[in-house]
C-alpha angles and dihedrals in degrees: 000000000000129000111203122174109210105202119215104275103043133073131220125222115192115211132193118184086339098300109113101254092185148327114250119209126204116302140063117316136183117217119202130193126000101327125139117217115204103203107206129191112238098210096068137046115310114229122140126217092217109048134009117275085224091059090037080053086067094067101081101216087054095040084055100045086063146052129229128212118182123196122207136212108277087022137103130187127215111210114202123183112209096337095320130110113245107163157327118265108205121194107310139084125284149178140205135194113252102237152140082280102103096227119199121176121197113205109210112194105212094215088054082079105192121078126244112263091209086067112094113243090227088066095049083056102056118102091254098069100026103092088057094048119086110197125209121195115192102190130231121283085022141100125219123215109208109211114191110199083340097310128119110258115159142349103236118202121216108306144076114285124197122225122179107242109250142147092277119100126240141200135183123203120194116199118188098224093185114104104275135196126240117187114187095201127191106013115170117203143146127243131223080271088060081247110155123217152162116242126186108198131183137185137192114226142156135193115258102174113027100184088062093044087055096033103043106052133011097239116016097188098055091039085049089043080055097044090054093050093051095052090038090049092047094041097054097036077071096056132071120215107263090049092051089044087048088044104047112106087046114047097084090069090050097052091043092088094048098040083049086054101049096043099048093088078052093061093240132122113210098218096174134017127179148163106235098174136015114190126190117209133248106267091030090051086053089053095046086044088056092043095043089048098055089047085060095043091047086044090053089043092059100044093053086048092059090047090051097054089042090060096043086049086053103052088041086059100041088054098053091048086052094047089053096041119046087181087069097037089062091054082054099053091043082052086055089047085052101057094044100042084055088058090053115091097187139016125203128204130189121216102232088097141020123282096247089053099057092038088065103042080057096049113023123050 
């Protein structure tokens, strides 16, 4: 005989030969002959080392004492004591002690896809339930396009976002929507004059419709990159040279309409276009430097030509007023004196004749 004391929140069950012989609640119990008792604690998960708890099931007190959750293939269940999250059941039987505990399951159907918003985000994130999460982030100043199986669900704002893991396929697709920048650099390309140069290009634009630049193309900014080469190249291949280097700060207006017109089945709006360089290269920079310096010479060339007349005009004019004034001719001649006297640094006079007199023999005929 055996005496066994069964506290208040365990359960006895009483073998013999492996067939469940009894259940033992609390209290004090005597055990005769060659029985086994298994003692269980009824806060947690009821299995048994001796029998299967599917065969002990089939004894009725036991069955009623707990309670059985089933989990089926494609299924999960959350299990939450009182309020608070415990485990994840996958696919597979189980059984729970009835107690004081407040049990509450949560079945999740996998194909369901999207994840329960009564469930607290610091339980998606716990290492349980973490490898059938999968987590989405869609980053500031950006949106996020949700495809299901390669279809267009949802339009997701900045945040993380929760799926169930299941056989369908998911993609997520991040668009910047703020206004972006786009340079073409380098491009080298040949005028209507055969010139070639070297053009950087650049262009203001923001996404206006975010499902057609994801759905129309594959990758709208290389498809918009190629848009802007192919009006800038045909644009230019119009123009000479002297007609692009006279137009540059204002063809971007004038491709604005064309390029608006091009990018709109790519969702974007152009809001700005511009030529920032253009670069000539070696062989054509030595030409226009050539070129550049004879126009200034000629230039030069001109200019001293005019003065040159203009002088000659006015010493043709100043000669007939003194031919015709021997007033001013004299004054003329006095200027001349002047100059020349402002040349002499001494002047020697003898003493045979007065001073005037020799001034004026020196001066004056």
């Amino acid at each position: 005989m055996k005496k066994l004391k069964i506290a208040s929140y365990q359960v006895g069950l009483v073998f013999k030969a492996k067939e469940l012989q009894g259940v033992l609640p609390c209290g004090t119990h005597y055990i005769w002959g060659d029985k086994q008792v298994e003692v269980h604690n009824k806060k947690g998960a009821f299995k048994s080392a001796v029998l299967d708890k599917e065969l002990l099931l089939e004894n009725e007190e036991l069955a009623a004492m707990v309670e059985r959750i089933q989990v089926g293939d494609g299924e999960l269940q959350l299990l939450f004591e009182d309020g608070i999250f415990l485990q994840v059941l996958p696919v597979g039987k189980y059984a729970f002690w009835k107690e004081s505990v407040k049990r509450t399951f949560l079945k999740v159907n996998l194909e369901d896809l999207y994840v329960d918003t009564s469930i607290n985000r610091a339980v998606l994130e716990t290492p349980q339930i973490k490898p059938y999460i999968r987590k989405l982030a869609v980053p500031q100043q950006r949106k996020g396009l949700l495809f299901v199986e390669g279809k267009f669900v949802e339009l997701l704002e900045a945040g993380s976002y929760y799926y169930w893991q299941s056989s369908k396929q998911l993609e997520l697709k991040t668009i910047d929507y703020r206004i972006q920048q786009m340079e073409i650099s380098g491009q080298e390309l040949l005028s209507k004059d055969k010139a070639t140069l070297r053009v950087s290009f650049f262009i203001q634009y923001e996404v206006v419709d975010l499902i057609k630049a994801v759905t129309v193309s594959k990758d709208y900014e290389k498809q918009l990159y190629l848009t802007v080469q192919l009006v800038l190249r045909s644009f230019i291949g119009a123009l000479s040279l002297d007609e692009l280097l006279g137009r540059k700060d204002t063809a971007g207006q004038e491709l604005l309409e064309t390029l608006a017109a091009k990018s709109t089945p790519f969702g974007v709006r152009i809001l700005d276009a511009g030529i920032r360089d253009v670069i000539l290269t070696g062989e054509m920079k030595n030409i226009m430097h050539q070129v550049l310096e004879a126009e200034k010479q000629a230039e030069a060339n001109s200019i001293m030509r005019r003065e040159e007349t203009a002088a000659t005009r006015s010493m043709l004019n100043t000669a007939k007023m003194m031919e015709n004034n021997s007033i001013l001719w004299k004054l003329k001649e006095m200027e001349y004196i002047e100059r020349i006297a402002d040349k002499i640094g001494t002047i020697s006079l003898s003493g045979n004749s007065s001073m005037i007199t020799q001034l004026k023999e020196i001066f004056v005929k």
